[in-house]
C-alpha positions in Angstrom: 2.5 2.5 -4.9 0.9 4.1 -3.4 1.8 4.9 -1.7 -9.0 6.3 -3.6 -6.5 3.8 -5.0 -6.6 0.7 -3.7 -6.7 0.3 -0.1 -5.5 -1.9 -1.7 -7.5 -4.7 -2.0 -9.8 -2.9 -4.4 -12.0 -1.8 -1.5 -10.2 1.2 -2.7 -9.9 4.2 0.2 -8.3 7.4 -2.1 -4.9 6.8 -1.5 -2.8 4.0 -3.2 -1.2 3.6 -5.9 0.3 0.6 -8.3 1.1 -4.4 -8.7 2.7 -22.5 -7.7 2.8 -25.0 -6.8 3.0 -27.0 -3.2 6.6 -27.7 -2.4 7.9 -28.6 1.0 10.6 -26.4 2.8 13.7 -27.5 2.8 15.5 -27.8 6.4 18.7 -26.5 7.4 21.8 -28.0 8.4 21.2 -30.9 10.9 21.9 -29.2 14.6 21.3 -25.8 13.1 17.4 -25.3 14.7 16.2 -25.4 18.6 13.1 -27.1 17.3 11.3 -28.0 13.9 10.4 -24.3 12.9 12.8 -23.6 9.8 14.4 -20.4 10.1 14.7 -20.5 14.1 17.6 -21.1 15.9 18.7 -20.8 19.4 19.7 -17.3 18.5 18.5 -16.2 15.1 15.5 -16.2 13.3 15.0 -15.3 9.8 12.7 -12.7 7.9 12.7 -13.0 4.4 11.5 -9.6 2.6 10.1 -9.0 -1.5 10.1 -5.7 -2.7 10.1 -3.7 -6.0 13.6 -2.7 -5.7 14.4 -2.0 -9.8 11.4 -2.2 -12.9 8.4 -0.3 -13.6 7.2 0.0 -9.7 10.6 1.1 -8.7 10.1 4.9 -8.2 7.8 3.9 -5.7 9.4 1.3 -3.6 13.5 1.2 -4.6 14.5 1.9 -0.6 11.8 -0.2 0.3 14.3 -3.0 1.6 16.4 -0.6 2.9 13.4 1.0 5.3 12.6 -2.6 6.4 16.4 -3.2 7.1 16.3 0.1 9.1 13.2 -1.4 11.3 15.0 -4.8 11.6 18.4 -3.1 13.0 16.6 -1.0 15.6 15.1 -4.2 17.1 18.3 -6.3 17.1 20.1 -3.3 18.4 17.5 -4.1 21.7 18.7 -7.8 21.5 16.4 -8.8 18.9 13.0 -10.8 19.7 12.7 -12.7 22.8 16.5 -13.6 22.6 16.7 -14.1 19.0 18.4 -12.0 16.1 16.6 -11.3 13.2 18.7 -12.0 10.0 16.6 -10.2 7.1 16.8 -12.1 3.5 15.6 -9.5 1.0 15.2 -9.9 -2.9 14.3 -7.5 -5.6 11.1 -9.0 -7.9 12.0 -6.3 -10.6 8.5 -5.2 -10.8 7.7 -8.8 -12.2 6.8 -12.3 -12.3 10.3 -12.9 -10.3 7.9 -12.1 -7.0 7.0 -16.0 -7.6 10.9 -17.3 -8.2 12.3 -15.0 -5.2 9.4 -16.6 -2.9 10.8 -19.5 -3.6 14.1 -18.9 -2.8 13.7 -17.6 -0.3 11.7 -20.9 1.1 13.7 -23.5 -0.2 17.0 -21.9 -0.6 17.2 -19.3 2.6 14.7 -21.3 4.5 13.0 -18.0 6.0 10.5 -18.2 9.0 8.2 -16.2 7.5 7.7 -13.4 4.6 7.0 -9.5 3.7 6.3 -9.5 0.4 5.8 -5.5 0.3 5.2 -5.8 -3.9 2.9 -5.3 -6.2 3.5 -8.3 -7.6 2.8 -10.8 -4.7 -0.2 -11.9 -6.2 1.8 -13.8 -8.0 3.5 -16.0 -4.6 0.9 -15.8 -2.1 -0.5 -19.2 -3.0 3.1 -20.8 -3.0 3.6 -19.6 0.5 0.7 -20.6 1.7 1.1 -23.9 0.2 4.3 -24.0 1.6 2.9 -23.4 5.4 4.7 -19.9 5.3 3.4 -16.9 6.9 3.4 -14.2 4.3 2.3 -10.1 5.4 1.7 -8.6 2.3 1.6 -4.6 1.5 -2.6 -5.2 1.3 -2.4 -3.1 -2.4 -2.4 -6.1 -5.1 -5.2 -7.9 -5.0 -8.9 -8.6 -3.5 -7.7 -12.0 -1.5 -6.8 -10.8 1.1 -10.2 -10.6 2.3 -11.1 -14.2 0.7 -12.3 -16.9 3.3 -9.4 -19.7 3.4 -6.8 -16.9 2.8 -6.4 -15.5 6.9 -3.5 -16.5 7.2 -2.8 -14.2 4.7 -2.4 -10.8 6.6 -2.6 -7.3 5.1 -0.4 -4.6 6.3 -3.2 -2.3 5.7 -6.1 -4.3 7.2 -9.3 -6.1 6.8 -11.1 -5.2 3.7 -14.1 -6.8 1.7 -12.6 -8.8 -1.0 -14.4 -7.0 -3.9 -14.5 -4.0 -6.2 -17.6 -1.7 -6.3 -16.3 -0.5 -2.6 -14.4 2.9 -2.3 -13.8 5.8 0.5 -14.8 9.5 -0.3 -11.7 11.1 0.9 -10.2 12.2 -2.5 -13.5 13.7 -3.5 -14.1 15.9 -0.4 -10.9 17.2 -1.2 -11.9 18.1 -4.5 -15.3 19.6 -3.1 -13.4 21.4 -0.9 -10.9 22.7 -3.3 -14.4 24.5 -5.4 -14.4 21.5 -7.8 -17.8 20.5 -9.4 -16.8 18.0 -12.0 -14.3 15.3 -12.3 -12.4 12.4 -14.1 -10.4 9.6 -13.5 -7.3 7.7 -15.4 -6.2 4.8 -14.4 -3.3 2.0 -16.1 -5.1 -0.1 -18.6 -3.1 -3.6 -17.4 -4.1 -2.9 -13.4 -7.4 -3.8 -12.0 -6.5 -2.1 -8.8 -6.3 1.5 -10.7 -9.3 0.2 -13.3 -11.1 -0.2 -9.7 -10.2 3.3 -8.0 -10.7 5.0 -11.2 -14.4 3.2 -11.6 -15.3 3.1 -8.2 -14.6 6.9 -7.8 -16.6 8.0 -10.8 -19.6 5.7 -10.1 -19.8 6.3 -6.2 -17.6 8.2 -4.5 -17.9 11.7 -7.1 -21.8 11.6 -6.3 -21.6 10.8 -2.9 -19.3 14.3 -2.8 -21.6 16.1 -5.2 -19.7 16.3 -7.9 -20.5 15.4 -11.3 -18.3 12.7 -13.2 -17.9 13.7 -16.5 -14.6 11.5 -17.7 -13.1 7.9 -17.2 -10.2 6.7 -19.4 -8.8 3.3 -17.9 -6.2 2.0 -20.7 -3.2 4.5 -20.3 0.4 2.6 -20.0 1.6 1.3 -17.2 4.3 3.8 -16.0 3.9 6.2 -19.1 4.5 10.0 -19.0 3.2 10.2 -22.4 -0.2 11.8 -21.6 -0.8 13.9 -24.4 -4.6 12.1 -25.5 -5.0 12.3 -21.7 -4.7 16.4 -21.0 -6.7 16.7 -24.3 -9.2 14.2 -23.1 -9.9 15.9 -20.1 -9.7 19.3 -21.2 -12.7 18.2 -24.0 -14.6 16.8 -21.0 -14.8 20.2 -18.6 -13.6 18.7 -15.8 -11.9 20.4 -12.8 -10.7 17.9 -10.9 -9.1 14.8 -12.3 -8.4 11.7 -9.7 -4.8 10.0 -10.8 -4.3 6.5 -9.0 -1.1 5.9 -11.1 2.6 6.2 -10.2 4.0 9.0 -9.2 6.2 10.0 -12.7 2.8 9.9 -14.5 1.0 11.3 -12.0 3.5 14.5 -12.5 3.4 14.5 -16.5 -0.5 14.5 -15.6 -0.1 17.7 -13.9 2.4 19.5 -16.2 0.5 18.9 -19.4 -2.4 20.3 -17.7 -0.8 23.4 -16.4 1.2 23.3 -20.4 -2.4 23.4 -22.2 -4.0 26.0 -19.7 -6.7 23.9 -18.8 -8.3 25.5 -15.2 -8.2 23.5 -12.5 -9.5 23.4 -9.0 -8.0 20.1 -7.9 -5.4 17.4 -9.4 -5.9 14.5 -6.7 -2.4 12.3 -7.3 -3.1 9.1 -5.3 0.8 8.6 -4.9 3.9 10.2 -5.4 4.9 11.2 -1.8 8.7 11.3 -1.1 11.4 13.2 -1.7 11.6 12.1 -5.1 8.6 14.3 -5.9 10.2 17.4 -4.3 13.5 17.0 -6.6 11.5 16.7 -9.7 11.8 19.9 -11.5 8.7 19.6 -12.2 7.2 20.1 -8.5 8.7 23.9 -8.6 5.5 24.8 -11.0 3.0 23.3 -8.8 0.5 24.7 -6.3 -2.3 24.1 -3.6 -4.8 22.9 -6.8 -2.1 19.9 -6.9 -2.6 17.4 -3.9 -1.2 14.0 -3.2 -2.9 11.5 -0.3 -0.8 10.0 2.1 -2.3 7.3 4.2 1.1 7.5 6.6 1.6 10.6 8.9 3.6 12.9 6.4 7.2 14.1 7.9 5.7 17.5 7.9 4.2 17.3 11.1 7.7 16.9 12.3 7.0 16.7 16.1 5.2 13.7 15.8 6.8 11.1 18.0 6.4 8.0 15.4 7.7 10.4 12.7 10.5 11.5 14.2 11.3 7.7 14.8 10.9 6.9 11.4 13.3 9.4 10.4 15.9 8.8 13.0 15.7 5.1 12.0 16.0 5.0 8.4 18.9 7.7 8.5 20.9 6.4 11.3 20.8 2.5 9.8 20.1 2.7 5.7 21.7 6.3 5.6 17.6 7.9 4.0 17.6 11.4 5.2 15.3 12.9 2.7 11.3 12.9 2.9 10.7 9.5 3.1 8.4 7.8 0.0 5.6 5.1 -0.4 7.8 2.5 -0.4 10.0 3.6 2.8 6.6 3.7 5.0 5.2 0.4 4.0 8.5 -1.1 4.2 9.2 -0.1 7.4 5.6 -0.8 8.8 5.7 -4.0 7.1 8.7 -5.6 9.1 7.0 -3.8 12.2 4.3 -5.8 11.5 6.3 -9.2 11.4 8.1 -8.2 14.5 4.7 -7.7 16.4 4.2 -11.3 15.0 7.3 -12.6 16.4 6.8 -10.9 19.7 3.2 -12.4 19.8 5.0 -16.2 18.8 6.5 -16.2 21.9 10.0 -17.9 23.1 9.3 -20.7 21.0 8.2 -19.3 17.6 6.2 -21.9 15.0 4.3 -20.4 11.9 0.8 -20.7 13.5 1.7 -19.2 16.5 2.9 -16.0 14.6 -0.3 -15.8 12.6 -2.8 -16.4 15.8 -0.7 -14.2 17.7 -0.9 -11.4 15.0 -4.5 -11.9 14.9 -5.1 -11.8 18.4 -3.4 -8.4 18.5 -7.0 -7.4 16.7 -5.8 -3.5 16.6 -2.7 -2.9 15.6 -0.7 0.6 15.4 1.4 0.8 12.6 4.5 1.2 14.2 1.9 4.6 15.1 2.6 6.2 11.7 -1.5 5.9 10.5 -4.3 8.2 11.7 -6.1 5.2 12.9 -5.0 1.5 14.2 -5.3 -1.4 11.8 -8.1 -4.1 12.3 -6.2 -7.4 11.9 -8.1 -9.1 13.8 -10.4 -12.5 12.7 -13.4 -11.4 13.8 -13.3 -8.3 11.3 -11.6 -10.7 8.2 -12.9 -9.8 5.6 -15.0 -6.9 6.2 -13.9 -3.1 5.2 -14.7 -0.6 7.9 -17.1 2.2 7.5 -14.9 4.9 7.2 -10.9 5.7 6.5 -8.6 8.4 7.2 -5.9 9.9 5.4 -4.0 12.8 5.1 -3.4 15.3 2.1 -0.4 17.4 1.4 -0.3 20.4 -1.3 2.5 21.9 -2.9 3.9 25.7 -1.9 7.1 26.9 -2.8 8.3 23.5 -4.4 7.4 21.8 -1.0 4.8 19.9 0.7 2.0 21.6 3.1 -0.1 19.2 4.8 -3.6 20.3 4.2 -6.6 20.6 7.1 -4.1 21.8 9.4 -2.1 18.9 9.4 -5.3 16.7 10.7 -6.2 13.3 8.3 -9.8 14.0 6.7 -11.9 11.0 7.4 -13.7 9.4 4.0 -17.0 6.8 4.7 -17.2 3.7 3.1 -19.7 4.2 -0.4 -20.4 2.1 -3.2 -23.2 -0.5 -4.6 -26.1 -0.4 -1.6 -26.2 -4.1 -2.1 -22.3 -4.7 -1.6 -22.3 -2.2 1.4 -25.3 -4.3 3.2 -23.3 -7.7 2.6 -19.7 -5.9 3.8 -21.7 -4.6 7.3 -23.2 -8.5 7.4 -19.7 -9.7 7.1 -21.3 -11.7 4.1 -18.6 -10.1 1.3 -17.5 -13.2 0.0 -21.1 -14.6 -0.5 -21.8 -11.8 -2.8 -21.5 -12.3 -6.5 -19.4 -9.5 -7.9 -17.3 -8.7 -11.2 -14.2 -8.5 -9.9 -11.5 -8.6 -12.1 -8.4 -10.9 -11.0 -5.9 -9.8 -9.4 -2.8 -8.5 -11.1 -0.5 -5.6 -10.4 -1.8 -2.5 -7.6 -1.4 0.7 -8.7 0.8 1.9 -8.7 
């Protein structure tokens, strides 16, 4: 997920949620390529694609595949990329260390031209690829090296960002002001440093930069549980009224209902994922209301007249059969396999691996397939460095169904955290800085 979690590099804007060895790649049949790029041929080029299909990150990304399938069949429908068909490869990681096994495959045995690994996991395989000279675009939410000098040719499908924690955007906590809230915990999965980080990083900087008072921070809860009894009680004892949630969106829900089940008063339960249509079917969602709010980075398929939304949804119905409110994992899916498109496009008639990471690079601003509030900095001047503010939007709960908050307008958040980490990010200096970043393991959610 997530669908200020991570942004997800552990600068962490409010919204997010949960997350080798050198070999050569093995070339196809003998005839079978126009030149010595493996995956290209006269006529076809190759995508491989990792999600979170099945395992503990599922109900967050199970379509995933099917949303970048959907953004794969539009293009070929046009004839493809400058002549050539793209022939998606796409493996499930199970929410585990298979991210690493399926990169592989996917190298030696499918011999892709390049990778989304849209997991939480890909921590795990971005090293391999690189390794292996093969462009990976990762879902930007599972780990700080993204941002890491040596690593841009590693590109994030949500941007430059510092490669540190102690970073985070005030979104989530306006909200929360805005909602009448004046003090407020966190919870985050005990096993995720990208959760730890959001959790942290909004009590520490981001509820004092609001004006609100942080008054509880538990960061070992189970990855995926909806056992949150200790939890409610925790932060009913604390006298908060607003808790921050960067966890999945099952728990995130459990969260909510064992607060409303214990009558502690609440003026805002901030769920940093959850989006989809899975929420809406929960039973669960009928008991909620406008003190319940979930971020959305992606333009939410409320505002229905949006061009790029109605795109989305036309796409993902008419090719993977997805009618329903689409979900964390159908967004990033979809935008992520725009993204590698843009690369091909940019790689020209004669694609190689460099040529898609330069030309990607040298698109500097890029749009999302137009689904965010603001265009993407992937360019090589900014690598690295987290920009100074950060959109998103919020939706609410009314009648068992999402309401876009602010009148369907993203509330911008600015960047806050440790002054000394904030004057080395605006340097461009982040990697110089000595910070205590925990490695990078699973995103949250």
């Amino acid at each position: 997920m997530s669908k200020q979690l991570v942004r997800r590099r552990y600068v962490v804007p409010f919204f997010a949620v949960i997350s080798v060895a050198c070999l050569g790649v093995l070339a196809g049949p003998a005839g079978a390529q126009s030149n010595s790029t493996a995956g290209v041929t006269d006529n076809t080029v190759k995508l491989g694609f990792i999600g979170s299909e099945t395992g503990v990150a599922s109900p967050n990304y199970e379509d995933t595949a099917k949303a970048c399938k959907a953004r794969v069949d539009d293009q070929n429908a046009k004839g493809g990329v400058n002549g050539r068909k793209i022939q998606l490869e796409a493996v499930d990681d199970m929410s585990s260390g298979a991210n690493l096994t399926a990169a592989q495959d996917l190298v030696k045995n499918r011999n892709v031209f390049a990778v989304v690994n849209n997991s939480s996991f890909a921590f795990l395989s971005y090293r391999y690829l690189q390794s292996a000279g093969v462009p990976m675009i990762g879902g930007g939410f599972d780990g700080t090296y993204y941002g890491t000098k040596g690593n841009e040719d590693i590109i994030s499908a949500l941007g430059n960002a510092a490669p540190l924690t102690g970073l985070t955007y005030d979104n989530g906590t306006k909200v929360a002001k805005m909602l009448g809230a004046k003090k407020i915990g966190s919870v985050s999965y005990g096993v995720s440093p990208s959760s730890t980080a959001a959790a942290q990083s909004t009590q520490k900087y981001a509820a004092p930069a609001s004006g609100l008072k942080p008054v509880y921070l538990n960061t070992s809860l189970d990855f995926g549980s909806t056992d949150v009894g200790p939890v409610v009680l925790g932060i009913k004892n604390s006298g908060a009224d607003a808790i921050y949630l960067p966890l999945d969106g099952n728990t995130n829900l459990a969260i909510a209902q064992g607060l409303q089940q214990n009558g502690v008063p609440m003026k805002a339960v901030l769920m940093a994922s959850g989006y989809g249509q899975a929420m809406l079917d929960s039973p669960i969602t009928k008991t909620l209301t406008s003190a319940d709010v979930v971020s959305q980075i992606y333009k939410p398929a409320e505002l229905s007249k949006d061009p790029a939304v109605k795109k989305l949804r036309a796409d993902l119905k008419k090719y993977v059969g997805i009618s329903g409110v689409p979900d964390y994992g159908d967004y990033t899916g979809y935008i992520g396999c725009d993204l590698a498109i843009t690369g091909l496009e940019q790689a020209g008639k004669n694609p190689t691996r460099q040529g898609f990471i330069d030309g990607l690079h040298n698109v500097g601003s890029y749009k999302a397939a137009d689904l965010t509030c603001q265009p993407i900095d992937i360019s090589l001047k900014n690598f690295g460095k987290s920009p100074t503010s950060s959109c998103a939007y919020f939706v609410t709960f009314k009648d068992g169904k999402f309401v876009v908050m602010n009148k369907g307008k993203p509330i911008v958040g600015k960047l806050v955290g440790d002054p000394a980490l904030l004057k080395a990010n605006n340097a461009g200096t982040a990697d110089e800085v000595t910070t205590t970043a925990a490695p990078a393991t699973t995103a949250a959610p």
